[in-house]
C-alpha positions, 0 to 999 in steps of 0.5 A: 526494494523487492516488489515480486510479489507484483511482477505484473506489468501494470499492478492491479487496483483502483489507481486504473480508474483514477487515471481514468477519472483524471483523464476525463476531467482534463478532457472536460476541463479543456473544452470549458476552458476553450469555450470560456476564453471564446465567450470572452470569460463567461466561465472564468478560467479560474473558476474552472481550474480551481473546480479542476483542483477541488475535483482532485482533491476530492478523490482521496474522501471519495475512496470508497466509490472508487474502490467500488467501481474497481471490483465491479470492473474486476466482478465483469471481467471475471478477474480475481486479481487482489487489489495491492493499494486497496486501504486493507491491503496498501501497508502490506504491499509497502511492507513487503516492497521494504522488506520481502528481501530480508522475509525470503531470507528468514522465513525460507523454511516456511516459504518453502513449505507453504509456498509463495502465498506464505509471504503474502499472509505475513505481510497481510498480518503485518500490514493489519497489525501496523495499521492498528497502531498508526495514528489516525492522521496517517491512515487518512494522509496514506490515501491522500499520498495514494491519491496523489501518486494515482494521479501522477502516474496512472495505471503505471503506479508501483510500489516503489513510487509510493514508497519514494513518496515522502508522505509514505516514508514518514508513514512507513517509520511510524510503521516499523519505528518501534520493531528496531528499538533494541530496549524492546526488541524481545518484547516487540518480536514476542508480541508480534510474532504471536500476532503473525501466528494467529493469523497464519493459524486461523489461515491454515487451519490448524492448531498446535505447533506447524511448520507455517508458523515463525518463532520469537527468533525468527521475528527478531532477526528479521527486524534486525535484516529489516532495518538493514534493508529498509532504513536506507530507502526510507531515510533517503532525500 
C-alpha cells in the first residue's frame, strides 16, 4: 500500500485532537478514581469508568466540533495543510493507500504533465463518487473505525492503520467491489471515467479533450491493476 501522497511524519487531521481530547480524560479519569477509592466509594469507580467509555463512544457523533476546533487550530497557525481523515476527504486517502501504485502507473501521461496534484484530483473524485454509492451505515461505521483508530494511536495514525482495520476493509470492498466485476467492466470504467473527467475539467478549466483528462481504456485498466494491488491487503486476516 503507497501513502506518499502523506510523506509526513505525523499526517495532519483532527485525530491530533482526539489524542488530545483522550489524553485529557485519562488524566480526569485518574484523579476522580483516586479521590473515589480515597472516600471510600463516594464516586463509584464504575461509574466513572463507564462515563470514561461513553465519552468515547461519544466522539465519533461529536465529529463535527472536532473538525471544527482542527481548522481553528490549522486557521492560528496560518497552516494550509488538508486534513486526510476529514469525512470529505477519508475515502480518498484510503483509496489512494490502496491504489496509488497502480494510478502512477496508468496515468503517468496525466501525472506527468499536470504534476503531482494530478493524483490527488483523481482520488478526490474517486473518493466523492464511492461515497455516493456506500450505504448509509458504512458512512457512519467509516468514522465510528476513524474514531476508534484515533484513539489507539494518536497523532501517529496512518493510512495503513486504518486500512488494516477490518471496519474499513469491509467499507473499502463495498467501495471498489463493483469496479472488478468483469460482466460490467466497460460499462463501470465508462461511467467512471466520465465522472473522473468532469470533475478534472471543472478543476483545470478547460473543456474539450486535454491531456488531465483519462480515457475508458485508461479506467479499465487501472481497475484490472487495482484489483491486483489491493485485493490482497484488504482480504488478509
Amino acid at each position: 500500500m503507497s501513502s506518499s501522497m502523506f510523506k509526513s511524519a505525523q499526517l495532519p487531521g483532527c485525530h491530533h485532537c482526539i489524542g488530545a481530547a483522550d489524553a485529557a480524560t485519562d488524566q480526569i479519569v485518574r484523579i476522580l478514581r483516586n479521590r473515589a477509592i480515597a472516600n471510600g466509594g463516594m464516586i463509584s469507580v464504575e461509574e466513572i469508568t463507564k462515563a470514561h467509555a461513553q465519552f468515547n463512544e461519544s466522539l465519533s457523533s461529536s465529529i463535527d466540533s472536532v473538525e471544527t476546533i482542527y481548522q481553528e487550530c490549522m486557521e492560528a497557525s496560518e497552516s494550509h495543510a488538508p486534513d486526510p481523515f476529514s469525512r470529505d476527504m477519508i475515502l480518498s486517502t484510503l483509496l489512494s493507500a490502496c491504489g496509488e501504485r497502480s494510478a502512477r502507473q496508468v496515468f503517468k501521461a496525466q501525472i506527468e504533465k499536470c504534476g503531482v496534484e494530478w493524483l490527488g484530483c483523481f482520488f478526490y473524485a474517486m473518493g466523492k463518487l464511492c461515497r455516493d454509492n456506500i450505504s448509509d451505515a458504512s458512512k457512519v461505521n467509516l468514522i465510528i473505525a476513524y474514531v476508534d483508530a484515533a484513539l489507539k494511536f494518536k497523532s501517529n495514525l496512518s493510512a495503513s492503520d486504518l486500512v488494516n482495520d477490518t471496519r474499513i476493509k469491509e467499507i473499502l470492498i463495498e467501495c471498489i467491489g463493483p469496479f472488478f466485476e468483469t460482466a460490467r467492466l466497460d460499462e463501470v470504467s465508462k461511467a467512471t471515467s466520465d465522472r473522473v473527467n468532469k470533475f478534472i475539467t471543472t478543476k483545470y478549466n478547460f473543456t474539450g479533450p486535454y491531456i488531465a483528462t483519462i480515457t475508458t481504456d485508461q479506467m479499465k485498466h487501472y481497475f484490472v491493476m487495482l484489483q491486483r494491488e489491493a485485493e490482497p491487503a484488504l482480504h488478509a486476516a
